[in-house]
C-alpha positions as CSV (number, residue, x, y, z in Angstrom):
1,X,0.0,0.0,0.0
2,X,1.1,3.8,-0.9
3,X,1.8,5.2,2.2
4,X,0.2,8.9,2.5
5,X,2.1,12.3,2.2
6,X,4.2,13.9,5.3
7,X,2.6,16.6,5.8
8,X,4.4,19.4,4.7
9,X,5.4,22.4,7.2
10,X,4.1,25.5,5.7
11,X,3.2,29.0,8.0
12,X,-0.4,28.0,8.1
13,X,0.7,24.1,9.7
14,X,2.8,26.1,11.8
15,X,0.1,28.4,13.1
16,X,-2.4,24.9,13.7
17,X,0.7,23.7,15.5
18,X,0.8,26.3,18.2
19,X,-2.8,27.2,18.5
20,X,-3.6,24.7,21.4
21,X,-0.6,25.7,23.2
22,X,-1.8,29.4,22.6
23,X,-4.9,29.0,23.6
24,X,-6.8,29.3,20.3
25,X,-6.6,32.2,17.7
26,X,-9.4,31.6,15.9
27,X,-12.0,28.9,14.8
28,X,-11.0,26.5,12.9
29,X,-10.8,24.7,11.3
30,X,-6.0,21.1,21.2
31,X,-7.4,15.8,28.3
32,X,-6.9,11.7,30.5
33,X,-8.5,10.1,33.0
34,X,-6.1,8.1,35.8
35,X,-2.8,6.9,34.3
36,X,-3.6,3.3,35.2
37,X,-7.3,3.7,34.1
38,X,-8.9,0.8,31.7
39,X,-10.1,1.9,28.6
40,X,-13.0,4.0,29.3
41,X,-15.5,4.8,25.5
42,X,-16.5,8.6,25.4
43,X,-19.9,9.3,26.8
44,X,-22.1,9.3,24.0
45,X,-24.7,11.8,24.8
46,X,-22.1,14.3,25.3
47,X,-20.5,17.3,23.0
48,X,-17.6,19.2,22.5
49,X,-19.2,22.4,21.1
50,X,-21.5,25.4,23.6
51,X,-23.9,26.8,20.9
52,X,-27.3,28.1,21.3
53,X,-29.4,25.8,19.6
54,X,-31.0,27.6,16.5
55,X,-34.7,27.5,16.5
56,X,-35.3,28.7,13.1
57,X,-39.5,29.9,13.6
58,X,-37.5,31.5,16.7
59,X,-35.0,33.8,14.7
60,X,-36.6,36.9,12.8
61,X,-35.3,37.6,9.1
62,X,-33.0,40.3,8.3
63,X,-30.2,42.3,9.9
64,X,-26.6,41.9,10.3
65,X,-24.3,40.3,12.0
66,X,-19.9,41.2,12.7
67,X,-17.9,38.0,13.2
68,X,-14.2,39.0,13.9
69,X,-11.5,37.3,12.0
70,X,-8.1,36.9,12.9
71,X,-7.4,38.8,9.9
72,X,-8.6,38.6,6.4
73,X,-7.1,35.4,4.8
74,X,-5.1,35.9,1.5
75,X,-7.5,32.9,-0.2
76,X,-10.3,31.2,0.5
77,X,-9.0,28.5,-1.3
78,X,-8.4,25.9,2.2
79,X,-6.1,23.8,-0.1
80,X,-3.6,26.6,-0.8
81,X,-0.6,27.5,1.1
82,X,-1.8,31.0,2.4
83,X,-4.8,29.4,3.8
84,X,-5.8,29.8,7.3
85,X,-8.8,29.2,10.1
86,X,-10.2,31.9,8.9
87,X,-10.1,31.1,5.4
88,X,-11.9,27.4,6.4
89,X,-14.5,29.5,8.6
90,X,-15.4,32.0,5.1
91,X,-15.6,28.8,3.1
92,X,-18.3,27.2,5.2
93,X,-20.8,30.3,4.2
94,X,-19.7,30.4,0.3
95,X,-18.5,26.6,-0.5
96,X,-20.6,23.5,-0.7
97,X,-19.1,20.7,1.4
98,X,-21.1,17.0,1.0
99,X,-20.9,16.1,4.7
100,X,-21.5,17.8,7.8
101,X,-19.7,16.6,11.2
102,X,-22.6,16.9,13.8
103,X,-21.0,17.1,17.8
104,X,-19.2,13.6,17.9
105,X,-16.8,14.4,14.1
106,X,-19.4,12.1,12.5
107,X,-20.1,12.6,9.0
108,X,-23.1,12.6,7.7
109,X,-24.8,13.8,4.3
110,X,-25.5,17.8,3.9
111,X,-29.0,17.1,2.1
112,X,-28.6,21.0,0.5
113,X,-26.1,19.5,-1.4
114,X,-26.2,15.8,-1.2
115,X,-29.5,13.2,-2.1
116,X,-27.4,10.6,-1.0
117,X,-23.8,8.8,-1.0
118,X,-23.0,5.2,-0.9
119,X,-20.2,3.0,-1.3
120,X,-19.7,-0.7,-2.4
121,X,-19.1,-2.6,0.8
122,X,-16.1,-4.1,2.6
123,X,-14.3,-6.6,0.8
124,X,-15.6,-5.7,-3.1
125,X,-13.1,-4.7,-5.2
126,X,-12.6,-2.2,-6.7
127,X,-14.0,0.4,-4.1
128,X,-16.5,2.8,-6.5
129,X,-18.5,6.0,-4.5
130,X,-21.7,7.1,-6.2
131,X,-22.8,10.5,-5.1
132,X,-26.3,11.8,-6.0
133,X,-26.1,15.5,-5.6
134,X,-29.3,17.8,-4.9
135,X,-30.4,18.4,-8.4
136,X,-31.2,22.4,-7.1
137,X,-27.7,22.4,-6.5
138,X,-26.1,25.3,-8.7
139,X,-22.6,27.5,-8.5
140,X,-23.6,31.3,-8.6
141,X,-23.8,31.8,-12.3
142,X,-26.7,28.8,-12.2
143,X,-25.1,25.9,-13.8
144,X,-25.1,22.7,-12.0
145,X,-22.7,21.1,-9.7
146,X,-21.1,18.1,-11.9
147,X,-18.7,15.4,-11.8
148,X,-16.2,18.2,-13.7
149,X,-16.3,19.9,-10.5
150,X,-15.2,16.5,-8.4
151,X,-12.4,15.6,-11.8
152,X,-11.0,19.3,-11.3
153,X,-10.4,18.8,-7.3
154,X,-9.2,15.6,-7.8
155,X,-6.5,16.7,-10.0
156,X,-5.2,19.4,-8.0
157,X,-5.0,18.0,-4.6
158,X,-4.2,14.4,-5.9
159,X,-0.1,15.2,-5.9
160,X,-0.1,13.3,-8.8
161,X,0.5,16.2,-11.2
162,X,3.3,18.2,-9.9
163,X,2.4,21.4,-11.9
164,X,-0.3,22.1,-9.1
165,X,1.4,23.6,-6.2
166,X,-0.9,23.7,-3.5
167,X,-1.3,21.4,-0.4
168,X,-1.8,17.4,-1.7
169,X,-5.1,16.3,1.0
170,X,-5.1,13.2,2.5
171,X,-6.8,10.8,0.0
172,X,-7.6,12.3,-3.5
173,X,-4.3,10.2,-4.7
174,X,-6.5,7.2,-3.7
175,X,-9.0,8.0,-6.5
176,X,-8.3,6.5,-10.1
177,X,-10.9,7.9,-12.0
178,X,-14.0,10.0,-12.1
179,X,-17.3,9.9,-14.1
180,X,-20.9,11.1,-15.1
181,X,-23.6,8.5,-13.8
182,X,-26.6,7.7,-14.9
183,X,-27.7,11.6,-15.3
184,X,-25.5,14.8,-14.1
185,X,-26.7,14.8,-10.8
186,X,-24.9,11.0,-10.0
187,X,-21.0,11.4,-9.5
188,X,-19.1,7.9,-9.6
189,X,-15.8,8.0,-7.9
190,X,-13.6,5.1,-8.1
191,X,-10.5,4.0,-6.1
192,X,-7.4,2.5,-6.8
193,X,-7.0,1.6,-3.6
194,X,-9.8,1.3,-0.6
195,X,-10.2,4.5,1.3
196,X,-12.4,4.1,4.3
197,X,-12.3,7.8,5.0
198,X,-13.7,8.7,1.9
199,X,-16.7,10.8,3.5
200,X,-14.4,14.3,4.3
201,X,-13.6,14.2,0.8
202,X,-14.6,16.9,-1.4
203,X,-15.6,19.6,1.5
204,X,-15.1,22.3,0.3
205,X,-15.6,21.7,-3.3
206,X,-14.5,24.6,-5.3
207,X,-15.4,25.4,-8.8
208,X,-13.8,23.2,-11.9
209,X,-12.8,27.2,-13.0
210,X,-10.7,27.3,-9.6
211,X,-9.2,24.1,-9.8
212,X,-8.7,22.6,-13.7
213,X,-5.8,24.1,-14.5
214,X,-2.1,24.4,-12.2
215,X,-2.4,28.3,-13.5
216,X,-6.3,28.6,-12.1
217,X,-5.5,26.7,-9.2
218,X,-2.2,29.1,-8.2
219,X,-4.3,32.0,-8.2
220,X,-5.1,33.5,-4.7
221,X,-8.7,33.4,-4.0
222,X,-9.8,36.3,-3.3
223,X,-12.3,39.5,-3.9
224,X,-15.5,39.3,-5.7
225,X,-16.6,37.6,-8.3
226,X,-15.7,33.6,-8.2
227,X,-17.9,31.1,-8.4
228,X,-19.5,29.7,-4.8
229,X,-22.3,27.9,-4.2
230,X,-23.5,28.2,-0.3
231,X,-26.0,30.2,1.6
232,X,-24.2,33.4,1.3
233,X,-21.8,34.8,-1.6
234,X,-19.2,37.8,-1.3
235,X,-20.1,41.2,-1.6
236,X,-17.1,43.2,-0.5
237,X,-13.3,41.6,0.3
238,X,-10.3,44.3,1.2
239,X,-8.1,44.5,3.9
240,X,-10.3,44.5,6.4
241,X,-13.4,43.1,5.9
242,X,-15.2,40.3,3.9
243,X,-18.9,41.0,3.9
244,X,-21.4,38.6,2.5
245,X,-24.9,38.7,1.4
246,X,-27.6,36.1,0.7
247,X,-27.4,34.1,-2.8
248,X,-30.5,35.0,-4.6
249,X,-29.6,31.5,-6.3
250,X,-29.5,29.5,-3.1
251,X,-31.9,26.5,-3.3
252,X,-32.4,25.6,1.0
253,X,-33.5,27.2,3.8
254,X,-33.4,31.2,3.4
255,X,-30.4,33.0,5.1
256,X,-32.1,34.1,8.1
257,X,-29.5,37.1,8.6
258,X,-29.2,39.7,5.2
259,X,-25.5,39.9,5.7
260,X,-22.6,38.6,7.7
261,X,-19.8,41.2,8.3
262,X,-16.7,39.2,8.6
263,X,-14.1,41.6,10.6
264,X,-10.4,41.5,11.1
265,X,-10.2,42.5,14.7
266,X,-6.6,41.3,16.4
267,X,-7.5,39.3,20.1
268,X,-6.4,42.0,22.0
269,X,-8.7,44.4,20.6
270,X,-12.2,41.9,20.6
271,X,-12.9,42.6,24.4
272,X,-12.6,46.3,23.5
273,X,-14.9,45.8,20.2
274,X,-17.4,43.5,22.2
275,X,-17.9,46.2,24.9
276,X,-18.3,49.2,22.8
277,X,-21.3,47.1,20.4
278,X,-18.7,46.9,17.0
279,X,-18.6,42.8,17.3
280,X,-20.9,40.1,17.8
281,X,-18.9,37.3,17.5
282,X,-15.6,37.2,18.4
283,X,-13.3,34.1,20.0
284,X,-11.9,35.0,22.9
285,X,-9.3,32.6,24.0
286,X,-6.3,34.4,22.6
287,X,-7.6,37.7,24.0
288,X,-7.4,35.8,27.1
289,X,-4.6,33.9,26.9
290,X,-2.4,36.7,25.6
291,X,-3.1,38.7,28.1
292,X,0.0,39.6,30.6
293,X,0.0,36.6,33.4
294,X,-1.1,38.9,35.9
295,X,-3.7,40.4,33.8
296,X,-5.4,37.0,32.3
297,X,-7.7,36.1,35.1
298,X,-9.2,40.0,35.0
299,X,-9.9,39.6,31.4
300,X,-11.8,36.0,31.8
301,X,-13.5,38.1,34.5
302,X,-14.1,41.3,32.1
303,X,-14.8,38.4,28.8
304,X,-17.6,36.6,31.5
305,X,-19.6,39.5,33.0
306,X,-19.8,42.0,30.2
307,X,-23.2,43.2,29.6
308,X,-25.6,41.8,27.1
309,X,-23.1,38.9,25.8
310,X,-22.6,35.5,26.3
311,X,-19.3,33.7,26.7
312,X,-19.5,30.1,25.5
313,X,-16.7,27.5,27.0
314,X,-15.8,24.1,25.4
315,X,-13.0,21.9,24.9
316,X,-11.9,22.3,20.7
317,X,-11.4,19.4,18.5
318,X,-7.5,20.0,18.9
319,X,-5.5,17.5,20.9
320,X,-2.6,19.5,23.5
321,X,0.1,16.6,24.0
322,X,3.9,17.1,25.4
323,X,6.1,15.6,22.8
324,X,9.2,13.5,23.3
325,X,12.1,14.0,21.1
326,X,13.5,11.1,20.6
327,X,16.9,11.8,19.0
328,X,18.1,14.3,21.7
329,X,20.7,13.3,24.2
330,X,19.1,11.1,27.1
331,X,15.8,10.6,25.5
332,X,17.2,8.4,22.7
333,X,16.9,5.7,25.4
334,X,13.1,3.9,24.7
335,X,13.2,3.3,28.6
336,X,14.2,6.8,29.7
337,X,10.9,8.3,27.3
338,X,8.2,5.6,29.0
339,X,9.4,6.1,32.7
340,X,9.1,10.2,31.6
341,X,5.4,9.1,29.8
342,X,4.4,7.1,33.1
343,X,5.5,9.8,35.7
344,X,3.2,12.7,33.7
345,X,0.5,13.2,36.3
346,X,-1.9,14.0,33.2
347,X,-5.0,15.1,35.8
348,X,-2.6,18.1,37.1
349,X,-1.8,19.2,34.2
350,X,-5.3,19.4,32.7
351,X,-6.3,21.2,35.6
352,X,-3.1,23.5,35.8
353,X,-4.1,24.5,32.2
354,X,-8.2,24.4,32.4
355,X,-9.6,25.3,35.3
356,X,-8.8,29.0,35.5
357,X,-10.9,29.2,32.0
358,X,-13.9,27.7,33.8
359,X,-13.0,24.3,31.8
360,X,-13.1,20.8,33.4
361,X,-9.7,19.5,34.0
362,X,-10.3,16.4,31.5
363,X,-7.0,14.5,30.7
364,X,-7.0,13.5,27.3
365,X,-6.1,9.3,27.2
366,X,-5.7,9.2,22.8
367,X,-3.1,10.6,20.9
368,X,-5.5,10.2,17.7
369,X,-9.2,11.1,19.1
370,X,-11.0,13.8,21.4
371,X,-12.9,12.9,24.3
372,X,-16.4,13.1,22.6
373,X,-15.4,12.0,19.7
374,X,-16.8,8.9,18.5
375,X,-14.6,6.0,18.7
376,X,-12.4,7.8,21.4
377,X,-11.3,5.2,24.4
378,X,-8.5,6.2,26.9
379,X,-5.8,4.0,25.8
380,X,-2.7,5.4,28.7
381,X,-3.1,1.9,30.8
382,X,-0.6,1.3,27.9
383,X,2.2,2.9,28.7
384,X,2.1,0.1,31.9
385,X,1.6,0.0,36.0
386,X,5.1,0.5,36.4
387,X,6.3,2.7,39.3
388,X,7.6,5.9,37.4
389,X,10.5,5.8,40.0
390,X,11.6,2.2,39.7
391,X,11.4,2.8,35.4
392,X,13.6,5.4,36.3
393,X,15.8,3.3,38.1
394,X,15.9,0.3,36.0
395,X,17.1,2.8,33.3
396,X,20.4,4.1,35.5
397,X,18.8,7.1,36.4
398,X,19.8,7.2,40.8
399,X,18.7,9.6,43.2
400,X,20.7,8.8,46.2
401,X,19.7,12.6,47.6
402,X,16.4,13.1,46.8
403,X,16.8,15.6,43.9
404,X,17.7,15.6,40.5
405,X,18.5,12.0,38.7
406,X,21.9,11.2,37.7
407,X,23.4,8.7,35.6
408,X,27.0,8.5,34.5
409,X,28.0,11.9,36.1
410,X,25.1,13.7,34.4
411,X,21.8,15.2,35.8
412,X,18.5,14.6,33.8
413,X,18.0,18.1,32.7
414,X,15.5,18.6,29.6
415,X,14.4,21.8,28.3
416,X,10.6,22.5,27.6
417,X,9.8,24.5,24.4
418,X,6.7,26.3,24.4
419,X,5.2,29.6,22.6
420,X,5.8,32.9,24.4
421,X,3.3,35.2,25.5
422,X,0.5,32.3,26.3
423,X,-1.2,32.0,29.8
424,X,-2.2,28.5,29.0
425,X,1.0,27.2,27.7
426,X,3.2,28.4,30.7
427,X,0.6,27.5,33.5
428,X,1.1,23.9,32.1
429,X,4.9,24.1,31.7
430,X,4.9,25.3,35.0
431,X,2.6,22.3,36.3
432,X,5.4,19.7,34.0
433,X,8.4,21.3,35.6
434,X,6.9,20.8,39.1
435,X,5.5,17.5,38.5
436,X,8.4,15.9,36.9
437,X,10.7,17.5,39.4
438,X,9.0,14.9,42.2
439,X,10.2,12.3,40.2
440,X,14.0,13.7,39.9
441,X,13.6,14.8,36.4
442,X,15.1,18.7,36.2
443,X,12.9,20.9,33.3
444,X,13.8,23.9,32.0
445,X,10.8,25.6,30.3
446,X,12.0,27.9,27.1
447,X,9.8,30.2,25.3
448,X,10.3,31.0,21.9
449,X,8.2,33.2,19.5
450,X,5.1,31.5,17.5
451,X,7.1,32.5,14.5
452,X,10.3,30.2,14.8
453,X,8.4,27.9,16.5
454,X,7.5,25.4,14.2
455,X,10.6,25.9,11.7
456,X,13.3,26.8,13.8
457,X,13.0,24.4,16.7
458,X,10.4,21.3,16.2
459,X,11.4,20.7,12.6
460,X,15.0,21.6,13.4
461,X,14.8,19.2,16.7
462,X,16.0,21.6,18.9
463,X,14.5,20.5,22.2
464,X,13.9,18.1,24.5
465,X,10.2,17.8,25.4
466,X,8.0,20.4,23.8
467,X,3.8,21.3,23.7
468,X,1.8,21.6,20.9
469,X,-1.2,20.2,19.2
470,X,-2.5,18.3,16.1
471,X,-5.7,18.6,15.5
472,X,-8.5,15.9,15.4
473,X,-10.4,15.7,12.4
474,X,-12.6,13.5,10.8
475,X,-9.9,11.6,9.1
476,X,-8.0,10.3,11.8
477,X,-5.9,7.5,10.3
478,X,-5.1,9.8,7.4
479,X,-4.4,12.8,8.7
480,X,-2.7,11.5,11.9
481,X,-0.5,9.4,10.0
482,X,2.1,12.0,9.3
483,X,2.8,13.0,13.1
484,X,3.6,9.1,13.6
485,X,5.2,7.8,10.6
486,X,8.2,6.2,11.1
487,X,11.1,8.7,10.2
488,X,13.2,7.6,7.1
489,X,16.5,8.3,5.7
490,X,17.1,10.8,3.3
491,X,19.3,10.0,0.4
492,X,22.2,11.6,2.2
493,X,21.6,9.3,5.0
494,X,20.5,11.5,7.3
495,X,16.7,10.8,9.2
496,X,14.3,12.9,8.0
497,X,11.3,13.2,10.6
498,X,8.8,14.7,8.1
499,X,5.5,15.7,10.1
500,X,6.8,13.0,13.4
501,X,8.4,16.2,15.2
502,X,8.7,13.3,18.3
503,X,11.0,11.4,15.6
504,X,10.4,7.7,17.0
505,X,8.2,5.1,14.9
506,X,7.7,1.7,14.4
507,X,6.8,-0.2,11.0
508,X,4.2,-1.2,13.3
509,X,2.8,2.0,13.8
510,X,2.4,2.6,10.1
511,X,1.0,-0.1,8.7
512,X,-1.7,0.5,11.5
513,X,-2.3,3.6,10.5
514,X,-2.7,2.6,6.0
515,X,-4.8,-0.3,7.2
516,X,-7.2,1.8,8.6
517,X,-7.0,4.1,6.4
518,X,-8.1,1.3,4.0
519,X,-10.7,0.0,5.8
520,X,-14.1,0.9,4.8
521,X,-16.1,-1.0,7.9
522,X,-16.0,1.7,10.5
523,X,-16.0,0.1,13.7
524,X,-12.9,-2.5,12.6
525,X,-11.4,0.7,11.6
526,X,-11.5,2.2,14.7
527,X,-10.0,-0.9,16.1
528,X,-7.1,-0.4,14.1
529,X,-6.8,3.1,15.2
530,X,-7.0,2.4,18.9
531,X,-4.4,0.0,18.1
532,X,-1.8,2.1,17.0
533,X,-3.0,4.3,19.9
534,X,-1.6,1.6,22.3
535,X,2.0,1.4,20.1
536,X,1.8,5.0,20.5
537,X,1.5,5.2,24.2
538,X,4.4,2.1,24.4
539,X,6.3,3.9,22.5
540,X,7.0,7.0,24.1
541,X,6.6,8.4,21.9
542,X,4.2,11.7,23.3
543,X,1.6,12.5,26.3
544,X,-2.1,13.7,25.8
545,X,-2.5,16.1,28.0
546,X,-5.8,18.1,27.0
547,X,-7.9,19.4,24.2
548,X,-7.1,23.0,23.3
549,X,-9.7,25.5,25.3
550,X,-12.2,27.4,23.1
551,X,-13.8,30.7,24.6
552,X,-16.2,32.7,22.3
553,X,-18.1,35.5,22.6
554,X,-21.2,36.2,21.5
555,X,-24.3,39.1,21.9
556,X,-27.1,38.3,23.7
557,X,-30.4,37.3,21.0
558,X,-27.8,36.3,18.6
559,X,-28.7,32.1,17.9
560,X,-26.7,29.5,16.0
561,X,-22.8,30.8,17.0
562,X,-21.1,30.0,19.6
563,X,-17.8,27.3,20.3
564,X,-18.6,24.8,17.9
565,X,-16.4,22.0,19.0
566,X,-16.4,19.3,16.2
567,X,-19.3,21.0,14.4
568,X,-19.5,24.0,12.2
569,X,-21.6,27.0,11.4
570,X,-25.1,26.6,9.7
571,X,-24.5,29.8,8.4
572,X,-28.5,30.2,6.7
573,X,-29.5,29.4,10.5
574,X,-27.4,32.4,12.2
575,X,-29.6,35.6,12.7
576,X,-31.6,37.6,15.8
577,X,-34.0,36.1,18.3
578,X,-35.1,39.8,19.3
């Protein structure tokens, strides 16, 4: 089997990297139970997201509503290098996506743009997707979505023509071919290879005039103009604002609101713009988070008890871990990284980081799912019973005084990179350095700028132990892969981690992951993936700690917004109460 693409490092990968350590800059598109715990399924009545539940005979047609952005993206192509959060949140409003994930990341059909989707079962070969799109369907100049439109994607994100420059997405270079079926509304997608995952493809489709040629695929997406197809289409795009306005071609339920006001408001200034009645939906984490240490429990206060909004509060589908790197001095030694995996008090650290946001301190017991996702099971009884003092032991590591382990004349000392200026991040290095101190294990917390984060220390492997997050999407074993996968040599010899920042794998591991990434049943292939979750975890390899916090504020009457967890913006549904 192909293995799938490392996932390459570009600014917007680095700015995903660092937002659960940040705290959260926007919307996007980071928490265990007991250490020896057995696996424990999520509950499944519960949700990640805090929206108010949109009652649409409740919400009045007409008026506008101001959603700050992080900044105006330079494309709302989401497949493009220059794409961010807030290019994935504009998309949701303009660009029809097939599947919608409801509270738990499960997929299910967007009947505004979907009749019905269906694909041969397990064990037939080879693997064919028939889509039957809503024949009311149409792009903004009224002509239909086709199977053109699906060809055009395919082709561009496939990585099988390297004229197209943009990001290759996990599973387009599974499809062989494309076709018309039995009448323009049926799309037949076939696969050279299974792809159980197959439901998050195609969201967002673009237009084939976006995508069918390297040259129209380059181009930044941006301004008025291009073809969309969703609830809303753009009226105005500069630097400061995107505003959009109803479709007078859309087919479903009417926009409730005449026009969204999409507003590039930095975090520090959203408190401000929420206050004085300038916003009316603005995350708030980074506000928060950013604030001066001293000064971050005043603005939850000030975020909480401002007048006439509402502050939602849920954990984000983005998993917080501390990752091991395993080509850096002492922690080279497998035994030295699971004693260090076992003697993370995960609870503490959960709660360091969550509770002073009004969060529950959850530990997060999967390196590949979120708490309420479905399939999630708490998988750290892996990493063994084991004393984390007699692992430490059995590896050389003494303490014949009581403080820092020695072996061979040298103290275990390992840095801690996180991102400066975040609240959250440095109330949980500060919880690691204290907790790992009680076992004899010395850390030395660095902060470093977002900027060089990514580039200039994980890629780079300058540290020891480090925090960050991966998101958790709906395509676990594909998109997870990457952060996992065995590293390999380089033709000059040298190991080249890829997207595996923690640089230890197993053969194991990865053919785990591209069997379930293959596997069209959906429970085995959750199976497989709590399998790899248990190499993971015996590896060493990384600690859950939490899923990133997600604060959002929103004015009172307004319904349908909120933190979203795992599921997105109606945008048609989004409008007054009052």
């Amino acid at each position: 089997m192909t293995a799938m693409p490392v996932r390459p490092l570009t600014a917007a990968a680095a700015a995903l990297l660092l937002a659960a350590a940040l705290g959260g800059c926007t919307e996007g598109p980071a928490p265990a139970r007991t250490p020896a715990a057995a696996p424990v399924p999520a509950d499944p009545t519960a949700g990640t997201g805090d929206v108010r539940p949109p009652d649409r005979d409740a919400v009045r047609d007409g008026g506008t509503v101001r959603w700050a952005l992080d900044g105006v993206p330079a494309t709302l192509n989401v497949y493009q290098g220059g794409a961010t959060a807030d290019s994935a949140l504009l998309a949701q409003a303009l660009y029809p996506a097939l599947f919608r994930p409801d509270e738990h990341g499960r997929l299910a059909p967007d009947p505004d743009y979907l009749a019905g989707a269906e694909s041969t079962p397990p064990g037939q070969q080879p693997q064919v997707v028939t889509y039957r799109l809503n024949p009311h369907a149409v792009w903004s100049d009224g002509t239909p979505l086709t199977a053109a439109d699906f060809s055009a994607q395919r082709a561009a994100l496939s990585g099988l023509d390297p004229a197209y420059r943009g990001r290759p997405a996990a599973g387009y270079d599974a499809i062989d071919s494309i076709a018309q079926g039995a009448d323009p509304h049926e799309v037949k997608v076939t696969f050279r290879r299974p792809y159980g995952e197959w439901r998050a493809l195609f969201g967002p489709l673009y237009p084939a005039a976006e995508t069918a040629t390297p040259g129209a695929f380059a181009r930044a997406l941006t301004g008025t103009g291009h073809l969309g197809a969703g609830p809303y289409t753009v009226a105005r795009y500069d630097a400061e604002r995107v505003e959009v306005v109803r479709n007078p071609l859309w087919w479903g339920d009417r926009p409730k609101a005449d026009r969204i006001d999409f507003l590039a408001v930095p975090p520090e200034r959203r408190l401000d713009a929420l206050d004085q009645d300038r916003l009316d939906v603005a995350p708030l984490t980074a506000a928060v988070d950013r604030a001066e240490p001293q000064a971050a429990a005043p603005a939850l206060e000030r975020a909480a008890s401002l007048p006439g909004l509402t502050l939602h509060r849920a954990a984000a589908a983005s998993l917080t871990q501390l990752t091991v790197n395993a080509a850096r001095g002492p922690l080279t030694d497998p035994a030295l990284r699971r004693a260090l995996t076992r003697a993370v008090d995960r609870r503490r650290i959960a709660e360091a980081a969550l509770a002073p946001l009004g969060l529950p301190g959850a530990p997060l017991g999967s390196h590949l799912l979120a708490q309420d996702q479905e399939g999630y099971r708490d998988d750290s009884a892996a990493a063994g019973r084991a004393d984390a003092a007699d692992l430490l032991e059995r590896a050389g590591w003494k303490r014949p005084n009581g403080g820092t382990r020695t072996k061979d004349g040298k103290e275990l000392s390992l840095t801690l990179l996180l991102p400066a200026g975040s609240a959250t991040a440095a109330r949980t290095a500060e919880a690691l350095r204290a907790n790992l101190a009680e076992a004899g294990i010395a850390v030395r917390p660095v902060a470093v700028p977002a900027e060089t984060f990514a580039a200039d220390h994980l890629a780079a492997g300058d540290y020891d132990l480090a925090l960050f997050s991966w998101p958790a999407g709906p395509s676990p074993a594909a998109e997870q892969r990457a952060a996992y996968a065995k590293p390999r040599p380089n033709p000059d010899g040298a190991l080249d981690p890829g997207g595996n920042y923690a640089r230890s794998g197993t053969e194991e591991i990865d053919r785990l992951f591209d069997r379930a990434a293959a596997e069209l049943d959906p429970a085995a292939r959750l199976d497989l993936l709590q399998e790899a979750d248990v190499r993971i975890w015996q590896l060493g390899h990384s600690v859950p700690l939490y899923q990133r916090p997600d604060l959002v504020g929103t004015r009172t009457g307004l319904a349908g917004a909120g933190a979203f967890g795992f599921t997105r913006p109606r945008f048609q549904d989004v409008g007054w109460t009052g």
